[in-house]
C-alpha positions in Angstrom: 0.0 0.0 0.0 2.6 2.3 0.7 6.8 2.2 1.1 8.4 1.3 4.1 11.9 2.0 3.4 11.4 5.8 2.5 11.6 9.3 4.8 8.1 10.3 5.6 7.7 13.6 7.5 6.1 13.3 10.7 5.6 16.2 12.1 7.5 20.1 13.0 9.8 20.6 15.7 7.6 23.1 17.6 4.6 20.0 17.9 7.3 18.4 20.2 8.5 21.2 22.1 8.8 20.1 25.8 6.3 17.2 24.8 6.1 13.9 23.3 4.0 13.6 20.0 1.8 10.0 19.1 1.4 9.8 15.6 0.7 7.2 13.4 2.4 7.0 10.6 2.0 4.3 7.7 0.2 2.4 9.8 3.1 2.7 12.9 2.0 4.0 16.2 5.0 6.1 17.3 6.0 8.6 20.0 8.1 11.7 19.2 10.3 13.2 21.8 13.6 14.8 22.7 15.9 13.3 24.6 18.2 14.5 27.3 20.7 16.1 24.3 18.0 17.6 22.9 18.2 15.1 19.7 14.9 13.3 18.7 13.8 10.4 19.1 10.9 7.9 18.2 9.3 4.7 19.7 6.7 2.4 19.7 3.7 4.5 21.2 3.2 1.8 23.8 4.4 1.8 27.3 5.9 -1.8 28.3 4.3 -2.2 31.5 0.8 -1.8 31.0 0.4 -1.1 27.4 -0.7 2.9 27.8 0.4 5.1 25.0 3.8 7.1 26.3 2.5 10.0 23.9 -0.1 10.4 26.9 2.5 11.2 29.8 5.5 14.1 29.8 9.1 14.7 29.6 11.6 14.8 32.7 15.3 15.6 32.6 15.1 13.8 28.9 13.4 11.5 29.6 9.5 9.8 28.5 7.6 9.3 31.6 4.6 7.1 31.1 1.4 8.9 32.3 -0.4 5.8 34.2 2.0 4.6 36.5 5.1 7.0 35.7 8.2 4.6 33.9 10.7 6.3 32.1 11.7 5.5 29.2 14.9 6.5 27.4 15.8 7.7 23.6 17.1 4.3 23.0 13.6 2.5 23.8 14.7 1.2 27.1 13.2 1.2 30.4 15.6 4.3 32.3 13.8 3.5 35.6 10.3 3.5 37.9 9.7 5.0 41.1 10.1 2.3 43.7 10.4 -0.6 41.1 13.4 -2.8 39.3 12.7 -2.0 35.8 15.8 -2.7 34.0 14.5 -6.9 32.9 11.8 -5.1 30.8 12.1 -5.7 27.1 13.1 -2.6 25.1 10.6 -1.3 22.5 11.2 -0.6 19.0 12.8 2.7 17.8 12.6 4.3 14.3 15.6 6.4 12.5 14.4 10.0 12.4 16.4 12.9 11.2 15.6 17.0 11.7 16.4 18.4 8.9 14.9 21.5 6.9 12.1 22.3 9.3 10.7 19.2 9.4 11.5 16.0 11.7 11.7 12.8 9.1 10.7 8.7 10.3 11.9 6.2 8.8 9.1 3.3 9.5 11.1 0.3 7.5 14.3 -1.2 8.1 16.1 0.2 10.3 19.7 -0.7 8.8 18.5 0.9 5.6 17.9 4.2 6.5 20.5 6.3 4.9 20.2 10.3 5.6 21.6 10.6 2.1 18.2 9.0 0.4 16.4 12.8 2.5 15.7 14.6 -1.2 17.5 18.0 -0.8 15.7 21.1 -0.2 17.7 24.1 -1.3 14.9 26.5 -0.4 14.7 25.6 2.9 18.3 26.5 3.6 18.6 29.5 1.9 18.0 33.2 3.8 16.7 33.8 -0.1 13.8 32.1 0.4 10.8 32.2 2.8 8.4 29.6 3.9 5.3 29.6 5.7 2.6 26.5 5.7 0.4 24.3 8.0 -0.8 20.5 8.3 -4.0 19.2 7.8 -5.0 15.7 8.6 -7.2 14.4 5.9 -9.3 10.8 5.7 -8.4 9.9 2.2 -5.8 7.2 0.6 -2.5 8.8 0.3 -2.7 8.3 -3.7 -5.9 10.5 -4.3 -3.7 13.5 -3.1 -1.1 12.8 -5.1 -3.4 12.6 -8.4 -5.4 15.9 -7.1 -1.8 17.4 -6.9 -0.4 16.4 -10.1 -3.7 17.3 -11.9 -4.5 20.9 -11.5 -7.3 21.5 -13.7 -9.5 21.0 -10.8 -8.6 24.5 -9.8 -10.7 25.6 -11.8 -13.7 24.3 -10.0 -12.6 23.8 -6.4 -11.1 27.2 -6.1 -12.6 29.2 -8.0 -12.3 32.4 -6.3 -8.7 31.7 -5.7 -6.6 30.4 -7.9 -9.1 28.9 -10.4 -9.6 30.0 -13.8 -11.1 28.7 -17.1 -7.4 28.9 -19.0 -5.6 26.0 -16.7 -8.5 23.5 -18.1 -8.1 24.8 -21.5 -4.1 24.6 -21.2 -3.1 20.9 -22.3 -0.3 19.5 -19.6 2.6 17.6 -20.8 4.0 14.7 -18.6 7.3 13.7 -19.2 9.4 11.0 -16.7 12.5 12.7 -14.8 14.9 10.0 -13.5 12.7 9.1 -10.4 10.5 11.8 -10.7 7.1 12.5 -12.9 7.0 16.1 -13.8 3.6 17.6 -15.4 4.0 21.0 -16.9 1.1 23.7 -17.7 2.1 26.9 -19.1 -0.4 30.3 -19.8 -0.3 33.0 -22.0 -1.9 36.3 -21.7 -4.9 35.7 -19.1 -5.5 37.4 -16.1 -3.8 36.5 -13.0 -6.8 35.1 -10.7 -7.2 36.8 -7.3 -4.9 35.0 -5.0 -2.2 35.9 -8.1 -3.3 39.2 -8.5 -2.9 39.8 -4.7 0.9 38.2 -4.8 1.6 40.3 -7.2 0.7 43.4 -5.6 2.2 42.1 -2.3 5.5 42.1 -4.1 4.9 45.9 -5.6 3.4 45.2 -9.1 0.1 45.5 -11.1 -1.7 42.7 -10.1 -4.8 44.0 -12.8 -2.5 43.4 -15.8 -2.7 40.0 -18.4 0.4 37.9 -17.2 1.8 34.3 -18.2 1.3 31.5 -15.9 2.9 28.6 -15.0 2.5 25.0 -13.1 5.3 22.9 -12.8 4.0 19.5 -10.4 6.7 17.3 -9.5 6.2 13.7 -8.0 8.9 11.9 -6.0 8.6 8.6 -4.6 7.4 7.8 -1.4 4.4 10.6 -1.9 5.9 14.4 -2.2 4.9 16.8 -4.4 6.5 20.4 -5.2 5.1 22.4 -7.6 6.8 25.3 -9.2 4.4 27.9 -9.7 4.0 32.4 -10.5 3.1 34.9 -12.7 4.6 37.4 -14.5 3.4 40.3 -16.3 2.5 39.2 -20.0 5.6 39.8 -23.1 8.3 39.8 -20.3 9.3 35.8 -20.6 7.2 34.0 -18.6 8.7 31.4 -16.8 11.9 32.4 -17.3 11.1 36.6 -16.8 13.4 38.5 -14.5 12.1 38.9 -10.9 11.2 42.6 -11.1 8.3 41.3 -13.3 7.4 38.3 -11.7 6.4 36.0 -8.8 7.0 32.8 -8.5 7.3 30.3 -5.6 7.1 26.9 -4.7 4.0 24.8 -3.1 5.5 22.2 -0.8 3.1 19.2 0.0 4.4 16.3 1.7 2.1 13.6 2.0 2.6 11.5 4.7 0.0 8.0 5.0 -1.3 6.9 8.3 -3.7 4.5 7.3 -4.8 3.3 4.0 -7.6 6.1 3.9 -5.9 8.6 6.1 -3.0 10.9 5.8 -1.2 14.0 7.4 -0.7 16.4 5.2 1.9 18.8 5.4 1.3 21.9 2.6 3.4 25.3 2.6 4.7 27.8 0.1 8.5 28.7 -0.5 9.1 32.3 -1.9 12.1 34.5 -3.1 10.5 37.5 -3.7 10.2 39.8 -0.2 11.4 37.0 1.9 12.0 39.0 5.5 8.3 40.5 4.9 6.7 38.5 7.7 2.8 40.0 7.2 3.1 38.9 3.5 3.9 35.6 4.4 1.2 35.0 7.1 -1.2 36.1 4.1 0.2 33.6 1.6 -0.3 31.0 4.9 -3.7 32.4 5.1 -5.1 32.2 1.7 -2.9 28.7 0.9 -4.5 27.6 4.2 -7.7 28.2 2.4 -7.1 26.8 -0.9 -6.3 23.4 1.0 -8.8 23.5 3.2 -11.1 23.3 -0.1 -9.2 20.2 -1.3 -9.7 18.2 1.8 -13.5 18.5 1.5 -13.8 17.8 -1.9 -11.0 14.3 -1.1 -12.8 12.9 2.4 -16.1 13.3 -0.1 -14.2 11.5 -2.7 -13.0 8.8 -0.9 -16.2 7.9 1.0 -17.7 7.8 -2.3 -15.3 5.6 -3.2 -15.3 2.9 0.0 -18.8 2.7 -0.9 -18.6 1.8 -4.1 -15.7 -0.2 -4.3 -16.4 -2.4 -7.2 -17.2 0.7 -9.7 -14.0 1.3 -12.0 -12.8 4.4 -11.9 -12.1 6.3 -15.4 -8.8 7.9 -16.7 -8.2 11.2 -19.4 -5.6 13.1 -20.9 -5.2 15.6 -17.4 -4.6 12.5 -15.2 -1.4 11.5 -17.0 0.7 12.9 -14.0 -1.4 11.2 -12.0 -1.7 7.9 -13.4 2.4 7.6 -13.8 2.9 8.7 -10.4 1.1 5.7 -9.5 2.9 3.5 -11.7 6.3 4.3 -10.2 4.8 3.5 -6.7 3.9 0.2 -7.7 7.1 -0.5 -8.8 9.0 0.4 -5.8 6.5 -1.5 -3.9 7.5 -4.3 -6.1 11.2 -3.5 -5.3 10.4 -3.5 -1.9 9.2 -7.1 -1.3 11.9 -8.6 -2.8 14.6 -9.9 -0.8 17.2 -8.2 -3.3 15.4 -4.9 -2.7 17.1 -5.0 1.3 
């Protein structure tokens, strides 16, 4: 259903600040914390002694303390002690490679000997004092995959969001797709429209017309185990589009990483990375706003979707042109899920 041997993100370094976090994540019940160094860590949500989830109790000097009967428990899924009790006979639970690393804290839920920092995709934005990011997380009750396809088919902007980013150009702009090493890339490029409101408003928010007819562009690219960054902006019409200098553009990237914790139920992590005006912190808690928005559209129209769907689970599901992105994206899942169960794979 989903891969194993991947980094997923799991959640933000301020959701475990002074806390542990539960979270399940591809079908793992784990607790985030830090530990006495202030590196994170991750276990089995699951106190040894009676079974309560350690996500319920608190931190001491580094340490988990269980919430029903107060054992600690250390980063290295051991029992670290009890008041009044001999603890250390207790079997150790099972701990999962994490990593912090641009803004996010990453799991690992496979093998543990497999996980190699190296395999994190780099994010250049998110190390850059060029760039500005600012984004949220939404957990959604829908199979991982129908994001991904809603992601890497946009013409439902037109629809879903039509007072924001929606207009009737994107559905009558063919995408291409085209296979990128490990990555499925679907391009949609505009000529001459009007940039729709949330556009128009970026525009002005970096000091230009945003009433004028510009050139826009979506750039969706998939990468294995379930992210998606698309490349999209504006830029005034005649001064080269994509490629137009920043005085006469925006442009950003939409950041949405798609983390399963069930078959029908994900966490979705969604932001937007800038490098136009990136110190101006009321312009990005708009973008958060309206993005915030946007999303909050898709989640209605996916929970509806895939309720539709568990209902009707014998009625085959139809595929055009748009859902090329889509459709591929799948396809190189499946084959790293292949990959996967083969004892070669490890």
């Amino acid at each position: 259903m989903f891969l194993k041997n991947t980094w997923y993100v799991a959640c933000t370094p301020d959701e475990i600040d002074g806390k542990p976090l539960g979270r399940q994540v591809c079908g793992e019940k784990i607790v985030f914390f830090r530990g006495p160094d202030g590196k994170v860590a991750a276990t089995e949500d699951f106190c040894p002694h009676r079974g309560a989830p350690l996500s319920l109790g608190f931190m001491r000097e580094g340490r988990l303390v269980c919430g029903y009967h107060g054992l600690e428990m250390g980063t290295d899924g051991k029992c670290a002690g009890m008041p009044g009790q001999r603890v250390g006979g207790f079997p150790g639970l099972r701990t999962f490679p994490v990593i912090e690393r641009y803004g996010f804290i990453w799991v690992w839920t496979g093998e543990a000997e497999l996980a190699d920092p190296a395999k994190l995709h780099p994010l250049e934005w998110a190390e850059s004092s060029d760039w500005a990011y600012g984004g949220g997380l939404y957990h959604i009750n829908c199979d991982y995959r129908l994001m991904i396809d809603n992601l890497m088919d946009l013409t439902h902007e037109t629809y879903v969001h039509a007072s924001s980013i929606g207009q009737t150009e994107i559905e009558e702009s063919a995408p291409s797709t085209k296979i990128e090493g490990e990555s499925v890339v679907t391009s949609r490029f505009m000529e001459n429209v009007m940039p729709p409101p949330f556009w128009a408003s970026a525009l002005r928010g970096n000091n230009l017309d945003g009433d004028v007819p510009c050139d826009r562009w979506q750039i969706c690219r998939f990468t294995p185990p379930s992210h998606v960054l698309i490349e999209v902006g504006v830029a005034h019409a005649g001064k080269g589009g994509y490629h137009a200098d920043p005085a006469h553009k925006v442009s950003s990237i939409v950041v949405d990483f798609i983390t399963p914790e069930t078959e029908t139920s994900i966490w979705y992590f969604w932001g937007m990375a800038r490098n136009f005006r990136p110190q101006d912190e009321a312009l990005t808690a708009m973008i958060r706003e309206g993005q915030g928005k946007i999303f909050g559209e898709d989640l209605e129209m996916l929970e509806a979707q895939q309720r539709n769907l568990l209902a009707n689970p014998t009625r085959r599901i139809l595929k055009l042109n748009i859902d090329a992105g889509g459709v591929k994206s799948r396809e190189m899942i499946d084959r790293l899920l292949e990959q996967e169960k083969r004892p070669e794979a490890a």
